[in-house]
Structures are given as C-alpha cells and as structure tokens.
DRENKEBA-663121 format. One record per residue (C-alpha): x, y, z; residue number from 0. Coordinates in steps of 0.5 Angstrom, whole numbers. Example, Ala and Ser with C-alpha at 12.3 -4.5 7.8 and 13.67 -1.06 7.14 Angstrom:
<segus>
[[25, -9, 16], 0];
[[27, -2, 14], 1];
</segus>
This chain:
<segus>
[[-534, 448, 649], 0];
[[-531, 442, 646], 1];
[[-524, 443, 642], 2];
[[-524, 441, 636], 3];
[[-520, 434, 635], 4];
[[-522, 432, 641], 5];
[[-523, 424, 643], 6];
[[-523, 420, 648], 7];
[[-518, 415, 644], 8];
[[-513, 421, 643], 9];
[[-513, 422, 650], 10];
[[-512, 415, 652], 11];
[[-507, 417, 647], 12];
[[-503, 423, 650], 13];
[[-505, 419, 657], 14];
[[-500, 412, 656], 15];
[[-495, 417, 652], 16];
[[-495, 422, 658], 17];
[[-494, 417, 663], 18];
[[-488, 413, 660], 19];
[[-485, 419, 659], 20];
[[-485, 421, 668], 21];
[[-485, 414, 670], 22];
[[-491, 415, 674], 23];
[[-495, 409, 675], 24];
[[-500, 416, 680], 25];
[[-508, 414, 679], 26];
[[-513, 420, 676], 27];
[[-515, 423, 680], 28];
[[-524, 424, 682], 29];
[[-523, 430, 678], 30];
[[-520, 428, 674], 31];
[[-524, 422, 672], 32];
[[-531, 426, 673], 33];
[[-528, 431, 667], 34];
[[-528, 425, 662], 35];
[[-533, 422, 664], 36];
[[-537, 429, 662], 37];
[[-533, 430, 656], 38];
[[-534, 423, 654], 39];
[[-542, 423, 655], 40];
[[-541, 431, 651], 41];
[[-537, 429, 646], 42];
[[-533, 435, 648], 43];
[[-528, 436, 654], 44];
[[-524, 442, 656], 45];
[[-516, 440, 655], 46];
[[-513, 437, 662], 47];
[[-507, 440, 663], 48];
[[-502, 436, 667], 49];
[[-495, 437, 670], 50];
[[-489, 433, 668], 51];
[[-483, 432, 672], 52];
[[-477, 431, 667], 53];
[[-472, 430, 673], 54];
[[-469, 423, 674], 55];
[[-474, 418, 679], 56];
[[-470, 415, 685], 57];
[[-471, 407, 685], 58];
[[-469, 403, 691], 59];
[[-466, 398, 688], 60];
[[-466, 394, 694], 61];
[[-474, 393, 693], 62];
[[-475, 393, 686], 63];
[[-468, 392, 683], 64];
[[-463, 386, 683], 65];
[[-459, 387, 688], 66];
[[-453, 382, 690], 67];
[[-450, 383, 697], 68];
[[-442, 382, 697], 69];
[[-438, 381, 703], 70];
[[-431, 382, 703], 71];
[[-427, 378, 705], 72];
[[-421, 379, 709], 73];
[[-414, 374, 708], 74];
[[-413, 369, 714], 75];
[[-406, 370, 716], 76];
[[-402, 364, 718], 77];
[[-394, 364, 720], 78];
[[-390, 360, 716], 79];
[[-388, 356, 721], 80];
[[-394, 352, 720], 81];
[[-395, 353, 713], 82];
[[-394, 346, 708], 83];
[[-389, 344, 705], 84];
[[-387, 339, 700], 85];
[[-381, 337, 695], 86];
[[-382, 335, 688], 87];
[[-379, 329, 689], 88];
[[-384, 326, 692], 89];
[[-390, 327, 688], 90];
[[-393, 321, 687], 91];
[[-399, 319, 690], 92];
[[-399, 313, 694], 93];
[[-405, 309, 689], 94];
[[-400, 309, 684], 95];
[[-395, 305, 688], 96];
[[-400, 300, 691], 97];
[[-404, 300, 684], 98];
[[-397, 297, 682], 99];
[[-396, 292, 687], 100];
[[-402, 289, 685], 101];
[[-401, 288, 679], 102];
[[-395, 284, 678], 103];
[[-398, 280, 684], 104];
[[-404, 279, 680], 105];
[[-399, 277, 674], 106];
[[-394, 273, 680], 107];
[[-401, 269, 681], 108];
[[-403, 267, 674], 109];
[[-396, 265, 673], 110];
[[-397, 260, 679], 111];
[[-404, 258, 677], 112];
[[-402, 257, 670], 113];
[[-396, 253, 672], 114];
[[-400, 248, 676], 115];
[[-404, 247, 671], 116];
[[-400, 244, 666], 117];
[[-397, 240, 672], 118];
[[-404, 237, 673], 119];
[[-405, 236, 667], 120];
[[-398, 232, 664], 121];
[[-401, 227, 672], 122];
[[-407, 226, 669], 123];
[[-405, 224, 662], 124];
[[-400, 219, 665], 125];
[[-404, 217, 670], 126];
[[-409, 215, 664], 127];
[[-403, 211, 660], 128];
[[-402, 207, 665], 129];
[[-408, 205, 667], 130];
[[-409, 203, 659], 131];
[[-410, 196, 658], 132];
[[-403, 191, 656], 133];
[[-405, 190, 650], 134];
[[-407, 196, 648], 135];
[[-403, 201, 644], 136];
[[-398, 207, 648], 137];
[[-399, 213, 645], 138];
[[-393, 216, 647], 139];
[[-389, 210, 645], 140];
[[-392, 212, 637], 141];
[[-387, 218, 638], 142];
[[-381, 217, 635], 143];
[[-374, 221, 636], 144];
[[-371, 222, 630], 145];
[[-363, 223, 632], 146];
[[-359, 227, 627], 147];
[[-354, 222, 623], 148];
[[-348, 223, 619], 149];
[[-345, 220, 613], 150];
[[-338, 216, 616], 151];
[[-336, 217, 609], 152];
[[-336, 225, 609], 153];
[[-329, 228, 611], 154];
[[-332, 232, 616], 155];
[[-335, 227, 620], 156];
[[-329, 226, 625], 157];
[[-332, 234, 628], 158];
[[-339, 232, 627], 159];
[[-340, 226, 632], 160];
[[-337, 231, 638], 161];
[[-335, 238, 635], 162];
[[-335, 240, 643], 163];
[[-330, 235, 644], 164];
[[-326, 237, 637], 165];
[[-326, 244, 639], 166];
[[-322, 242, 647], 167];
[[-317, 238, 643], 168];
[[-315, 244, 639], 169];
[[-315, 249, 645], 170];
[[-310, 245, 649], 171];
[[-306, 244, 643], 172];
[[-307, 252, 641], 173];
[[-304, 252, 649], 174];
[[-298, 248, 649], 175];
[[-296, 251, 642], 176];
[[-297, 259, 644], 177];
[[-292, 257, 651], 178];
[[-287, 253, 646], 179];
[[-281, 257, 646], 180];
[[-276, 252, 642], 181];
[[-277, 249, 635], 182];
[[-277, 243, 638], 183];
[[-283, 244, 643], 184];
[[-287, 246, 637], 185];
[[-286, 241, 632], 186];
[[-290, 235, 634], 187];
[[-295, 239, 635], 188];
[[-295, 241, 627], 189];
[[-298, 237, 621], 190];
[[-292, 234, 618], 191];
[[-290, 235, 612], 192];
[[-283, 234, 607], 193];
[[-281, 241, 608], 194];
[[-283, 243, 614], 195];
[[-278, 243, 618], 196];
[[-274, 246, 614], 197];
[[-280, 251, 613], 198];
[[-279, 251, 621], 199];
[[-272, 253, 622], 200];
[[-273, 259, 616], 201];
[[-279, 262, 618], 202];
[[-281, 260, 626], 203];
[[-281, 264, 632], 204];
[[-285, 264, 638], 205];
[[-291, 268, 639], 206];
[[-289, 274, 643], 207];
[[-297, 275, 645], 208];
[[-300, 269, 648], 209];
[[-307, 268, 646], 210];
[[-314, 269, 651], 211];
[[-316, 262, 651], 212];
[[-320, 261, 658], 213];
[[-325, 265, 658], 214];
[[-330, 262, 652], 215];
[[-329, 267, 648], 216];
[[-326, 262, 642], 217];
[[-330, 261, 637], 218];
[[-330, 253, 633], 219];
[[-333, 252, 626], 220];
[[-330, 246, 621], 221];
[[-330, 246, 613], 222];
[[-327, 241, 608], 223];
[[-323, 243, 602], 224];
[[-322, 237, 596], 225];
[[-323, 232, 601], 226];
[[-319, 234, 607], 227];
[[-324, 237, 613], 228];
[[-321, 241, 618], 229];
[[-322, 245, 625], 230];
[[-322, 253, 625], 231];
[[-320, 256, 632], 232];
[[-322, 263, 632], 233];
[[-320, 269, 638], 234];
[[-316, 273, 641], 235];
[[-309, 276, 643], 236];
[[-308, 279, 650], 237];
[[-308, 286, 646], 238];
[[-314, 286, 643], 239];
[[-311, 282, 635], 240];
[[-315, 276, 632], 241];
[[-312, 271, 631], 242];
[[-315, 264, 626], 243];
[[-312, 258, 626], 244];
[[-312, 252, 623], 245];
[[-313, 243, 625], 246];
[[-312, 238, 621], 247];
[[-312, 230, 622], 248];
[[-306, 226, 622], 249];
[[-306, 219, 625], 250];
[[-311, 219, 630], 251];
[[-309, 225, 633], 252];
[[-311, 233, 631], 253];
[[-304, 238, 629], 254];
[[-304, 245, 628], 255];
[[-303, 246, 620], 256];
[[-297, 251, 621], 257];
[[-298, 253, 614], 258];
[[-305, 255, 614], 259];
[[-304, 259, 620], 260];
[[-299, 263, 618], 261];
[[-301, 264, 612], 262];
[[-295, 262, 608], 263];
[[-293, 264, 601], 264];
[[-288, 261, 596], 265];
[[-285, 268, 597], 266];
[[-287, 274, 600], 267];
[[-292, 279, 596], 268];
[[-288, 284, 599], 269];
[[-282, 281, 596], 270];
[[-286, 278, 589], 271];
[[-287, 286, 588], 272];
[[-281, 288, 588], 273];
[[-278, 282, 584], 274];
[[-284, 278, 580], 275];
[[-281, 272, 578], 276];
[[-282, 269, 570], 277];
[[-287, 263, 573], 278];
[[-293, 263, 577], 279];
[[-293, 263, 585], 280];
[[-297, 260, 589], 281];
[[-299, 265, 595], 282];
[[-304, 265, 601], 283];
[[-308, 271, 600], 284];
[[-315, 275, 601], 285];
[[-319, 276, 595], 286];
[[-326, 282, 595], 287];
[[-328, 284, 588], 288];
[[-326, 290, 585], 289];
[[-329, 295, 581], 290];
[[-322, 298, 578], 291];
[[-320, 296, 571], 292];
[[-314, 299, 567], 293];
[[-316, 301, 557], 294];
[[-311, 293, 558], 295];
[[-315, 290, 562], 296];
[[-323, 292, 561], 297];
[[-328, 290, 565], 298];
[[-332, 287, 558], 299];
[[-325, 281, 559], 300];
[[-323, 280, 566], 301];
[[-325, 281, 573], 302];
[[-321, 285, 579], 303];
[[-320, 283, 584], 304];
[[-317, 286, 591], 305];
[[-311, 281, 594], 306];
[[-308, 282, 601], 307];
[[-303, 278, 604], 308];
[[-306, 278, 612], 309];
[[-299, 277, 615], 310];
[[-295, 282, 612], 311];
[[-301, 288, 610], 312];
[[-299, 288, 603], 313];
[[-304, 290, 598], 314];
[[-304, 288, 590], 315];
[[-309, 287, 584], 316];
[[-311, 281, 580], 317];
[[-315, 281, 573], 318];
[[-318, 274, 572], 319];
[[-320, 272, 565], 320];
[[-328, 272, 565], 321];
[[-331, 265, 564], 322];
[[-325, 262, 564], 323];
[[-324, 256, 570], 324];
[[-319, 260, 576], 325];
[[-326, 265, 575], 326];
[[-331, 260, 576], 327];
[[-327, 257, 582], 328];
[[-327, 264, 584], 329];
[[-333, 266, 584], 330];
[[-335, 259, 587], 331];
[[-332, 261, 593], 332];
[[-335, 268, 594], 333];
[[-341, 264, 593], 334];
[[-340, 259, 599], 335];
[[-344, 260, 605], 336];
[[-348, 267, 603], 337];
[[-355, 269, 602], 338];
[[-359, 268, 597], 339];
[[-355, 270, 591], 340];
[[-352, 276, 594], 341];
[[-344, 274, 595], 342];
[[-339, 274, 600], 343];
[[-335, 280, 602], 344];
[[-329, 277, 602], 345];
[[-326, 270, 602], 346];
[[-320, 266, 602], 347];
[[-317, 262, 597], 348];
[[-310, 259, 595], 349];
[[-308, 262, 587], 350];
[[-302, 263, 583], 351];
[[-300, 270, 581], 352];
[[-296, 272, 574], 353];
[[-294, 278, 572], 354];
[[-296, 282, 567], 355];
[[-291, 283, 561], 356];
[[-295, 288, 557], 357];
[[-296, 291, 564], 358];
[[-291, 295, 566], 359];
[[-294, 297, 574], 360];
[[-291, 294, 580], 361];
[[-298, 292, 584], 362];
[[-302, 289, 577], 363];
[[-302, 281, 576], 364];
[[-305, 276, 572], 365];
[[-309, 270, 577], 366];
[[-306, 265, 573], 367];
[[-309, 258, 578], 368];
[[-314, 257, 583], 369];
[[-311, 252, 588], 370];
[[-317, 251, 593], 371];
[[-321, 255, 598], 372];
[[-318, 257, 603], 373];
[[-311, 257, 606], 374];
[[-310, 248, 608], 375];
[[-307, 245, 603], 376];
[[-311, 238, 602], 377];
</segus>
C-alpha cells in the first residue's frame, strides 16, 4: 500500500541527503533497486529504511589526501679547526680592486691617444705651411703679438719694466738695512731728507728682530702718490710680527723711506692726547669710519672716523666736516682699490689733527687736512 507523500523525486531527495550525510559513496543494492523499481511502476512503494553511521569516516590520506613527506634533517658537525675565517678588514672583492686598475688604465690610455693627437696635428699644419708657395701669404705670420707697453712718462713706470727686479733690489737694501747696528750703516740706505739726520740721532734704533726675507714670503706691489711712485715690501718677523716697509727713487738708486716706514709723526698720538697743541699736527695714522657721534658733533655734519697710530698702538676719534675737501680726500682714499661701490676697510693717509675747543674730551679731534694717501711723503 502506497504511503501517502510518497515519490520517486522525494526519494532521490531523501537518497543524496543521506549519503552527504554518511560520506558513503555504497551502491543499492538489488533489492534495494527491484523495490523502486516496483514502487515506481505502482506508484506506491513500502518506506526503505536504511542504517546511518554518524561516527567519523577514517580516510587514508596517503591515498586520497595531500600529503607532503618531510625528512628530518640532522646538522652536519664540522671541528672548528676546519671552520673559515675571515677578518672585516679585508672585504672587498678582488673585481673591485681590478675594475679600478682598468679604469684609470683606460684614462692613462686616452690621455696618451689624445696627446698624440694634437702632436700629430701641429706637424701636419707646419708641414702644409711650409710647402705653401713663396709668394703666398703665411697665416701664421698674420698673428700679432701685442706686448704691454707702458707710459715713460707715468711715475710708476721706473717698477713697471722689471718689477721682479725693483722687488730684489729692495730685498737686499731691506737686508743690509735690518743687520746695521750704527746710525752710520744705516744712513745711506735712507732717503735723505734736510731733517733726517737729526730724525736718525733722535729716534733711530736697530731692529731687535731680524726680518724673514729668504723664503719667498715677502709680498711686493707699488703705487704712487701726487707724482711720486713707490715700492711696498710686505713680510714678516722671526716672531710672527708683519712689517710694511716703503721704497722711493733718489738718483739712480732705490732707498728706504724711513719716515713711511716708521710711521713717523710730528708728535706722537700718545703724546698729542696728553698735551694737544693749539695748531694742527701732521701724523701717520689708520683711518676705518666709524658709526659714533657726539649731540656737538652729529652724523647729519660730520663724519667719524676711528685713527690709530700703528707704531704705538694708540686709538682717538676724528670728525670731519661733511662735503668739505679733507672728507672728499678721504672718502677718495677709501674708494681706491675697492669693489664696485663698496669701500675700503681701513686706509692710510697722512692728515692733521686739532683739538676741539668747545670739547673737553681727551681722545675727540678735529681733522683739519688731508696730506695725501698713505704715509710716503711726495
């Protein structure tokens, strides 16, 4: 008798469901099929009853599985005696090394190859020269050498034709003048002048350092001042002290400037503070501008100026009247040899000094004249 719900899709149904179920793949049986077969053709079909195992299925992976054999593998002992060694010293590869020597002989070779190059070239141009016919023009005879000439009439035209020269000559005069020990070695070697001498006797004395003159290291330039050129001699002491020192012509001979070179003053600045006279002082001193002004003496009038006597290591101040012809000469002289419109830091210059009246300061003055540049006199 057929069971009511009963079909055959229902039981292919309930079949795959049971199988996923067990994980059996087992084929029915001839029973089994002869009953469906039956229950098919009528329709109706007793229920077919099955037993379901719920335990776990055992799969031999090695058959139906993924299964990777791994083998152990023991460490291989080895004594240290015959372990390698190496030292962080050594470390670089022997291509680097190689690759280096190749390369600067590759550079080595180019030098060479570039080289005879142009050799070969210049023979070939001279060769063709010479065979150009007489009559033909030389084209290397069109060049013309253009050789510097100077004006015969400009004061520094006695340094210009051979200034290496001009410079040996003041290095032996230099010489003989640092080892005079007498006023009497020194003399002739100084440019002459009708108070010099007494100068000499009042103010001379030998140099207690001999200067390094046989090394090279003396520098040589020369300038000119109203007309009168003269040479510079620049170096050094024994123990580490610049000196500067001046060279003039008189005759047909270079001498020492004394004056210049010591930078003489009709009186001392270290004196000239103590004791200011009424008129004007001539003096050799350093001039730099200054930014310090005084309520007296404002920037909008004057300008301040910072002088130093070199010799003695003294400073004092020095106000110029704006515009007038000292600050011109002055600002000249800062202008001289610099770049552009910047100026110089510091220049020499021969000036005059007065005190200031209406000022009752020991190291403020008035600069009353502008000689000329620098310290030789023309």
């Amino acid at each position: 008798m057929s069971k009511k719900g009963f079909s055959r899709k229902g039981e292919r149904r309930r079949k795959t469901t049971v199988e996923a179920l067990s994980g059996s793949t087992n084929v029915p049986t001839a029973a089994e099929q002869t009953t469906t077969s039956n229950s098919t053709v009528g329709k109706a079909s007793a229920v077919i009853t099955r037993e379901i195992s719920v335990q776990a299925t055992k799969l031999d992976i090695e058959v139906s599985g993924v299964f990777d054999r791994m083998t152990r593998i023991a460490p291989v002992f080895v004594p240290a005696s015959e372990m390698q060694t190496s030292t962080s010293d050594d470390t670089e590869p022997a291509w680097i090394s190689e690759k280096a020597t190749n390369s600067n002989h590759r550079w080595l070779w180019t030098g060479v190859g570039a080289f005879l190059l142009f050799m070969i070239a210049m023979i070939a141009l001279f060769h063709f020269v010479s065979q150009r016919p007489s009559g033909s023009t030389n084209a290397l005879a069109t060049l013309e050498v253009i050789s510097e000439e100077y004006d015969p009439q400009s004061p520094l035209f006695i340094f210009q034709q051979n200034p290496g020269k001009a410079q040996e000559q003041c290095l032996d005069i230099l010489r003989r003048y640092a080892s005079a020990k007498t006023i009497e070695e020194a003399q002739p070697l100084v440019r002459s002048s009708p108070e010099i001498k007494s100068l000499l006797q009042s103010s001379w004395q030998p140099w207690p350092i001999p200067p390094i003159l046989d090394d090279n290291t003396c520098v040589g330039s020369f300038d000119e001042t109203s007309g009168r050129a003269y040479f510079i001699l620049e170096g050094s002491f024994a123990d580490g002290k610049k000196f500067t020192t001046y060279f003039v012509s008189q005759g047909n001979s270079l001498v020492l400037d004394w004056e210049a070179t010591t930078g003489h003053c009709d009186m001392a600045l270290s004196e000239f503070l103590k004791h200011p006279p009424a008129t004007p002082v001539k003096m050799r001193l350093a001039l730099t501008p200054s930014p310090y002004y005084m309520p007296s003496l404002s920037e909008k009038d004057y300008e301040s100026y910072r002088l130093q006597d070199i010799q003695n290591d003294t400073y004092a101040w020095g106000y110029v009247a704006r515009n007038s012809p000292a600050h011109q000469h002055i600002q000249s002289i800062l202008q001289s040899g610099s770049v552009l419109l910047e100026q110089l830091p510091e220049a020499k210059a021969t000036v005059k000094l007065q005190k200031i009246n209406q000022l009752n300061r020991e190291n403020q003055f008035f600069i009353t004249d502008v000689l000329h540049k620098g310290w030789v006199m023309p």
